[in-house]
C-alpha positions as CSV (number, residue, x, y, z in Angstrom):
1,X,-34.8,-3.3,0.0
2,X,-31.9,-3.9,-2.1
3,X,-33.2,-2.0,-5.0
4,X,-32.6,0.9,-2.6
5,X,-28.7,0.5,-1.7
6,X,-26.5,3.3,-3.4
7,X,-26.3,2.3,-7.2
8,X,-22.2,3.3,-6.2
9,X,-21.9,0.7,-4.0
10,X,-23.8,-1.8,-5.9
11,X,-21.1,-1.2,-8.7
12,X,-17.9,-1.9,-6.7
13,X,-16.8,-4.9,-5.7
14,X,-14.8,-6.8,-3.1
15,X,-10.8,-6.6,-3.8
16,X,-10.0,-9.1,-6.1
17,X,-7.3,-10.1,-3.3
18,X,-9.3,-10.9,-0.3
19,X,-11.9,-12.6,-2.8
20,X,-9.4,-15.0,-4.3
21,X,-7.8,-15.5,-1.1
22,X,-10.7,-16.2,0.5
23,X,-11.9,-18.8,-2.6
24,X,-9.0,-20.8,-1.6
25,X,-8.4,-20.5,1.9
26,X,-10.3,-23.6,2.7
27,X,-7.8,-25.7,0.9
28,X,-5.5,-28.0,3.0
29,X,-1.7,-27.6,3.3
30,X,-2.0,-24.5,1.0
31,X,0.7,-22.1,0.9
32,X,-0.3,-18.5,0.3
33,X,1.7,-16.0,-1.0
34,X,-1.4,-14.0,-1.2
35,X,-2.0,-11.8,1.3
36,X,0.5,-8.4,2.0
37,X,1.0,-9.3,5.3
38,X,4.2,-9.5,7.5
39,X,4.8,-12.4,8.6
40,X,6.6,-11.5,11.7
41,X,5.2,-10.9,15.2
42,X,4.4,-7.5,16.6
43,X,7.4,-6.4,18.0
44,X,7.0,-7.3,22.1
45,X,7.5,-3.6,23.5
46,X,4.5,-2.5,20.9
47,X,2.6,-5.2,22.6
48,X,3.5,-4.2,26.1
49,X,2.4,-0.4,25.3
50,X,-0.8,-2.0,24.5
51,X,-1.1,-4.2,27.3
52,X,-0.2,-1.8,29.9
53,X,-2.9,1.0,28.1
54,X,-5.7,-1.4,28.8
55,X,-4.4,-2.1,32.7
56,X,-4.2,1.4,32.8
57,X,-7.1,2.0,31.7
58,X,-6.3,4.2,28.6
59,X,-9.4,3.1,26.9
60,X,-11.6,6.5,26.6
61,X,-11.6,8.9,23.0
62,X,-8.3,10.8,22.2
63,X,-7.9,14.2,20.6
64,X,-10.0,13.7,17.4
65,X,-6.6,14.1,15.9
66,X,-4.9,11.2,18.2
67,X,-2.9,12.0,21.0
68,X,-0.6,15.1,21.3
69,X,2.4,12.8,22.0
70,X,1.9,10.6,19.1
71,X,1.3,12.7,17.0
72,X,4.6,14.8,17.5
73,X,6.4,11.2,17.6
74,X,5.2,10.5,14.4
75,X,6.2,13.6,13.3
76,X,9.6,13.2,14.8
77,X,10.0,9.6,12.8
78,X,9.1,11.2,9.6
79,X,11.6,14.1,9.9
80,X,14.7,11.9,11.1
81,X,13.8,8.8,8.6
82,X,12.5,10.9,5.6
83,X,13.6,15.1,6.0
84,X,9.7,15.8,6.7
85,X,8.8,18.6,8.5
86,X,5.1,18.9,9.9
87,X,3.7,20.4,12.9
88,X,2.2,17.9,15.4
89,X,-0.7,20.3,16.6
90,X,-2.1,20.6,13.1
91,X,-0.5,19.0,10.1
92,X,-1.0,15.4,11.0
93,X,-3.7,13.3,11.8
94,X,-3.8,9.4,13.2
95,X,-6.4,7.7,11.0
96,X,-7.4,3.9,11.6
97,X,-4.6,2.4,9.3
98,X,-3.5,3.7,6.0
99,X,-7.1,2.7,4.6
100,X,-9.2,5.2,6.7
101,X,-6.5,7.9,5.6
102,X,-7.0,7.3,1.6
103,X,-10.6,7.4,2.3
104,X,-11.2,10.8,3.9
105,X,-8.3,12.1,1.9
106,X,-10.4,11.0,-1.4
107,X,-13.4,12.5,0.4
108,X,-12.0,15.7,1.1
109,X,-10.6,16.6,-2.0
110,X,-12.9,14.6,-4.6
111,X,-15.9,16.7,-6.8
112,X,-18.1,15.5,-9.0
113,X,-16.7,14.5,-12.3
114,X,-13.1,15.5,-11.1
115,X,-10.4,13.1,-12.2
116,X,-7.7,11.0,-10.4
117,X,-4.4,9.4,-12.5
118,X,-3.3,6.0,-11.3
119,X,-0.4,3.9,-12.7
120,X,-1.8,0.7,-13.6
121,X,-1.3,-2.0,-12.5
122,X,-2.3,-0.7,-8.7
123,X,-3.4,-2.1,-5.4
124,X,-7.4,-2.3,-5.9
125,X,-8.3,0.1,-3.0
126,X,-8.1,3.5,-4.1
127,X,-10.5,3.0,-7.3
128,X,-13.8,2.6,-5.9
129,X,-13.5,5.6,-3.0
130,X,-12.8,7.4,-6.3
131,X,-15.9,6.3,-8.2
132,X,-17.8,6.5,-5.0
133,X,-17.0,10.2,-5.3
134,X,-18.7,10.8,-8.2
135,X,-15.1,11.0,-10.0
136,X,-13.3,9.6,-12.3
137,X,-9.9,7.0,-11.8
138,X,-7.3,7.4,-15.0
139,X,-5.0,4.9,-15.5
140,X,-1.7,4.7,-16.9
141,X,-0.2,1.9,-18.1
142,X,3.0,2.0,-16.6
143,X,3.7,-1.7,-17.9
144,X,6.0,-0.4,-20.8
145,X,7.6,1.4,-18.2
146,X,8.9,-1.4,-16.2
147,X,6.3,-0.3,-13.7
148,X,7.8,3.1,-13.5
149,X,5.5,5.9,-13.0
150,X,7.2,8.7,-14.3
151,X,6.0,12.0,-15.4
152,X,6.2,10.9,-18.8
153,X,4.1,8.8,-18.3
154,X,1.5,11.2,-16.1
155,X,1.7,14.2,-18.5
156,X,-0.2,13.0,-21.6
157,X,-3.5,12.1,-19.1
158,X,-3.3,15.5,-17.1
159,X,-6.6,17.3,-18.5
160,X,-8.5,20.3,-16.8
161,X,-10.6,18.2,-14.3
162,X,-7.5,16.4,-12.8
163,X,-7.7,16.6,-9.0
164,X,-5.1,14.6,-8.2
165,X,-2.3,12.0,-8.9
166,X,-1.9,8.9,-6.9
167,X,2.1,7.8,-6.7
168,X,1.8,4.7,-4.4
169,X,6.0,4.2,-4.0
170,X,7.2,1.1,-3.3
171,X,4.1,0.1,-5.4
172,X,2.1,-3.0,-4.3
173,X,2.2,-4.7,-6.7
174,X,5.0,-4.2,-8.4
175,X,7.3,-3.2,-5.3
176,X,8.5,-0.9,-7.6
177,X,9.5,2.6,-6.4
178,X,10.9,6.4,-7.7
179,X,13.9,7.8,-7.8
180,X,14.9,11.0,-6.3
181,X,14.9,12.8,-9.6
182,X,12.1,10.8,-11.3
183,X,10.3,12.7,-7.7
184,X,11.7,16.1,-8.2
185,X,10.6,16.2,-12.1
186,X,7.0,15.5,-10.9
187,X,7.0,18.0,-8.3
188,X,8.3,20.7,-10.5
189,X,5.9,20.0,-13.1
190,X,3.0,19.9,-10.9
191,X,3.7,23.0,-8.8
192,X,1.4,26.0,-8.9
193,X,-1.2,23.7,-10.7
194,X,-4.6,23.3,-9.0
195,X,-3.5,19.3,-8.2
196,X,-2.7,17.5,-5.2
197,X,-0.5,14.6,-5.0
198,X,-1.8,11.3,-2.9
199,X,1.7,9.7,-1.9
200,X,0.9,6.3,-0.2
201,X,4.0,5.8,1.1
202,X,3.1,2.8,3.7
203,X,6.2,1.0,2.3
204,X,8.2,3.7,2.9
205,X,10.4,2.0,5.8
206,X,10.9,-1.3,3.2
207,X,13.4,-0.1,0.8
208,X,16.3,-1.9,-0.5
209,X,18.6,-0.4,-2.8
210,X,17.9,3.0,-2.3
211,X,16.7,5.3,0.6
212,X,13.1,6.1,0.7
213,X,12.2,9.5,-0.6
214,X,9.0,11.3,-0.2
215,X,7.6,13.5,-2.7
216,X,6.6,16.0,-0.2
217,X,10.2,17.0,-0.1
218,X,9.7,19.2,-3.0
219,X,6.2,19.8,-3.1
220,X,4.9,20.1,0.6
221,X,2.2,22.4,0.0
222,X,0.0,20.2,-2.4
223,X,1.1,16.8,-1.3
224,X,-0.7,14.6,1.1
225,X,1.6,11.6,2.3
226,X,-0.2,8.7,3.7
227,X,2.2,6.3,6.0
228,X,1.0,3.9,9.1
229,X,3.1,1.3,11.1
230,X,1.2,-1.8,9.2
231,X,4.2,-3.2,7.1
232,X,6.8,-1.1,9.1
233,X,5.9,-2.7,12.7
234,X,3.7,-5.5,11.2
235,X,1.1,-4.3,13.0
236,X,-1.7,-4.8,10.5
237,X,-4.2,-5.4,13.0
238,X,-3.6,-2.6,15.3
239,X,-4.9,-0.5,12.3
240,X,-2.9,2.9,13.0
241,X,-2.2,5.1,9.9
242,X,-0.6,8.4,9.7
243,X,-1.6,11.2,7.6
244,X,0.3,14.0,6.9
245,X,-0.4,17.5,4.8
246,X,-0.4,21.0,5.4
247,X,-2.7,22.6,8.0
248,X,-4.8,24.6,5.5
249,X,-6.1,20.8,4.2
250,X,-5.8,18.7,7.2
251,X,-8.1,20.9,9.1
252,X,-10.7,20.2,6.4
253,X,-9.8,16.1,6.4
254,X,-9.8,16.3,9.8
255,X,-13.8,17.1,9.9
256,X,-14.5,13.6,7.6
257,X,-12.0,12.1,10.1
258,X,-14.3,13.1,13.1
259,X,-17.3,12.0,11.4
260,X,-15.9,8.8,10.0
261,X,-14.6,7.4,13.3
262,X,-14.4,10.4,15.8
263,X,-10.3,9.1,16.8
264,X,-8.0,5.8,16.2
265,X,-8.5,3.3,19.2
266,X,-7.1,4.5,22.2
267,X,-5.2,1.1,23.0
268,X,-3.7,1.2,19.2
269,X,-2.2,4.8,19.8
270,X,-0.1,3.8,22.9
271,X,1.2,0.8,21.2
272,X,2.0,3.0,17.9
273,X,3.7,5.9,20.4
274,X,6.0,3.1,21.7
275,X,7.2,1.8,17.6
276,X,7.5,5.5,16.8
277,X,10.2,6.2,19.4
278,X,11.9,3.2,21.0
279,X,11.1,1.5,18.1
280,X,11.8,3.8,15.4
281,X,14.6,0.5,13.8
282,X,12.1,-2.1,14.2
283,X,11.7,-2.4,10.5
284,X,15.3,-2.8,10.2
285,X,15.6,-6.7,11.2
286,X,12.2,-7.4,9.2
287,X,14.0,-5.5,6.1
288,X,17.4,-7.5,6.4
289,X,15.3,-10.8,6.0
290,X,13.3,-9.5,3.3
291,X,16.1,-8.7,1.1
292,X,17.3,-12.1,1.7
293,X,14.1,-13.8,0.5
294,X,13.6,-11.4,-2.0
295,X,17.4,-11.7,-4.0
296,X,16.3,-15.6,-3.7
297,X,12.8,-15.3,-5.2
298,X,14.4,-13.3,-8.2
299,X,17.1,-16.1,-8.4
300,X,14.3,-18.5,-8.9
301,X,12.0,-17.0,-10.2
302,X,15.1,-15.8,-13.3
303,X,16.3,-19.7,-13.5
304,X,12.3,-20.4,-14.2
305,X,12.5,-18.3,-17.2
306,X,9.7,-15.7,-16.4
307,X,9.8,-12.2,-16.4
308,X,9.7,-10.2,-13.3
309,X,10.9,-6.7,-12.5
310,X,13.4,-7.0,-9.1
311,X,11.4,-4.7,-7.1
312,X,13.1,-1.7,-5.1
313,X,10.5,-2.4,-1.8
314,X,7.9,-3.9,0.0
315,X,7.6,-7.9,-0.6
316,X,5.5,-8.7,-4.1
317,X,6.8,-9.7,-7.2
318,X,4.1,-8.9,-10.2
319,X,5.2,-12.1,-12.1
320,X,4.2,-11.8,-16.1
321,X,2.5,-15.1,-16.9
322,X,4.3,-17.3,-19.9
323,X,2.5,-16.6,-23.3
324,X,2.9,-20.2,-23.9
325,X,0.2,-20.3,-21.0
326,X,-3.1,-19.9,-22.8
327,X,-5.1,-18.8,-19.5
328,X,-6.4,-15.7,-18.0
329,X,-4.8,-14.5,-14.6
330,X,-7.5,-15.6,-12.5
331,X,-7.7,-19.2,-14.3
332,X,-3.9,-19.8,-14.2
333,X,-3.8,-18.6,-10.4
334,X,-6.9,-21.2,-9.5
335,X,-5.9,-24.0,-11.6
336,X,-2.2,-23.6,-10.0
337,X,-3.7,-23.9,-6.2
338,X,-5.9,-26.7,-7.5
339,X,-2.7,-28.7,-8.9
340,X,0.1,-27.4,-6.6
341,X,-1.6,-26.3,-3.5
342,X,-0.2,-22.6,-4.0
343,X,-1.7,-19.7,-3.8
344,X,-1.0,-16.1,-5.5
345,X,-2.9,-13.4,-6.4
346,X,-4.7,-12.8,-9.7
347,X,-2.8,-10.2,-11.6
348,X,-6.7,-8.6,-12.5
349,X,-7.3,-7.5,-9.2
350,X,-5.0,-4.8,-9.9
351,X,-6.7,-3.0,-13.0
352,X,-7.3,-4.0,-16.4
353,X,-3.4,-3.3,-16.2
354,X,-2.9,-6.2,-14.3
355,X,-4.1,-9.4,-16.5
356,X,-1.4,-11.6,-17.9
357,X,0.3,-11.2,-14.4
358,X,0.0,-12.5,-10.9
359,X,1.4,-11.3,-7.5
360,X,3.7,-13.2,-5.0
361,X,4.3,-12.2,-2.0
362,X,7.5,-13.0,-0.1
363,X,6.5,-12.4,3.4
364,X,6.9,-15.6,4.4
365,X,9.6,-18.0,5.8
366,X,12.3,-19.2,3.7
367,X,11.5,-22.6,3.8
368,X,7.9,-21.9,2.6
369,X,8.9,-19.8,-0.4
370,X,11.6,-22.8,-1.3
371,X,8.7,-25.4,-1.2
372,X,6.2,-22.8,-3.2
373,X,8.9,-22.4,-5.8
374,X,9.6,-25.9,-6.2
375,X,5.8,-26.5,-6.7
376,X,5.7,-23.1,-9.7
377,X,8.6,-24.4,-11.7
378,X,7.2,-27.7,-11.8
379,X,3.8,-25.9,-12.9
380,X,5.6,-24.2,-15.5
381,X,8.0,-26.9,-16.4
382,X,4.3,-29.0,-17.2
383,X,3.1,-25.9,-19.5
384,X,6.8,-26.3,-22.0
């Protein structure tokens, strides 16, 4: 019955992430900086709102929406961290992590043979909602750029059937972000014009040298901002996303929402309510140590010779590969956890954009990234 599958579907493909972490997962003593995952616990009063919704028996459908409470909590967070201003009974809407959000987002505003512009290289799950559309992804290779998606960059690739414009800030993979003024020129060009902006901003609370700004600042009206508590709270498995836009298109989203998974799990919504308000800082601590580990990772990775943009967020480096290292992304990633036991991610599972690179991700203890980085100099050390 194959032959009978959606010819869509058949054309995607797992993300090149999970696949190559999941080729070498099986290895012993491997250490991963793979997967974009904090490596802290949930924080223990997020885990005690959850606990105490299941003895309480909180376990029933919410509001299609999510809860009244959390949703004006998460619009509280956003207007004291980030100047947003949304209205909980209408312009906001708890999805089932970040994920869910882009997808009925895509859904909602998507026609056949419409256009989307990403900057490439770009985390692999936005391209194939898009092609599962019927539309079109663009990318723009930011590479030049030093990963800076800019409106120079956007302009030239802006045609009549662009829908919208994807600014995922800080990027994974680059953990690059934008500037407040590199944001405003956007906004002001793109004002008025029949295009929305998709801000993925799930990094937003993982800055480092500057504050995070949100596009929807200057451009409310045709922005969508998708945020969640997954790399904020580390609550990846809780799978609670935020998504925020004006009420004249979330009340439209909110119908693919209803269908999709009718509400985000009850359990998950108490646990998010209590990160939203007493723990509206808890990224703070994870943020401090991130900044340690990632001024040490550019020490290294600088000593090593390569070339690697310091990222403003989040915790990936998008490492260029040596030219003196006659291998494609994929090969050099597989042939360095078959000699070294480490693992990072293929710079092709970002785009096209990506080969020639590979990802590293920092969330992980100091001691593991000093061990990993001994292992990748002496990699690279065999290659000269």
């Amino acid at each position: 019955m194959e032959h009978l599958i959606n010819q869509r579907v058949k054309d995607i493909e797992i993300s090149g992430i999970r696949k190559f972490f999941n080729m070498v997962a099986h290895v012993d003593d491997l250490i991963s900086f793979t997967i974009g995952q904090p490596d802290f616990p949930t924080p223990e009063h997020v885990k005690n709102a959850g606990i105490a919704a299941i003895e309480q028996n909180f376990t029933s459908y919410t509001h299609n929406a999510g809860t009244i409470e959390l949703r004006e909590a998460a619009c509280n967070f956003v207007e004291k961290k980030y100047g947003l201003h949304y209205k909980p009974e209408s312009e906001v809407i708890v999805t089932a992590g970040a994920s869910e959000a882009i997808d009925i987002a895509f859904r909602s505003i998507l026609i056949e043979g419409s256009e989307v512009i990403l900057p490439g290289p770009i985390y692999p799950g936005y391209e194939p909602i898009i092609r599962m559309m019927g539309a079109t992804p663009v990318h723009v290779d930011i590479r030049r750029n030093q990963f800076r998606f800019t409106l120079e960059m956007i302009k030239p690739f802006i045609t009549e059937k662009t829908r919208c414009i994807v600014l995922p800030y800080p990027s994974n993979p680059t953990g690059v972000s934008l500037s407040e003024s590199e944001l405003r020129e956007i906004a002001e060009y793109i004002k008025n014009k029949d295009i929305f902006i998709l801000a993925d901003e799930i990094y937003s609370e993982l800055t480092y040298d500057q504050p995070h700004q949100s596009i929807a600042s200057f451009l409310k009206e045709q922005t969508i901002v998708i945020n969640g508590l997954s790399k904020s709270h580390s609550m990846t498995g809780w799978r609670i996303g935020f998504l925020f836009a004006p009420e004249c298109i979330t009340k439209h989203i909110l119908k693919v929402h209803q269908y999709n998974i009718s509400c985000a799990t009850s359990i998950a919504q108490k646990a998010a309510l209590a990160a939203v308000t007493t723990g509206i800082d808890d990224a703070l601590v994870m943020k401090k140590e991130y900044l340690k580990r990632r001024d040490y990772v550019f020490k290294r990775l600088s000593a090593m010779g390569v070339d690697a943009v310091k990222p403003d967020g989040a915790f990936y480096f998008f490492v260029k590969i040596p030219d003196t290292i006659a291998l494609s992304s994929f090969d050099f990633a597989l042939k360095l956890v078959q000699e070294t036991k480490v693992a990072v991610v293929p710079g092709s599972a970002f785009s096209e954009y990506g080969e020639g690179y590979f990802r590293l991700s920092f969330a992980c203890s100091m001691e593991l990234l000093e061990l990993g980085l001994n292992r990748l100099d002496q990699y690279l050390r065999n290659w000269n």
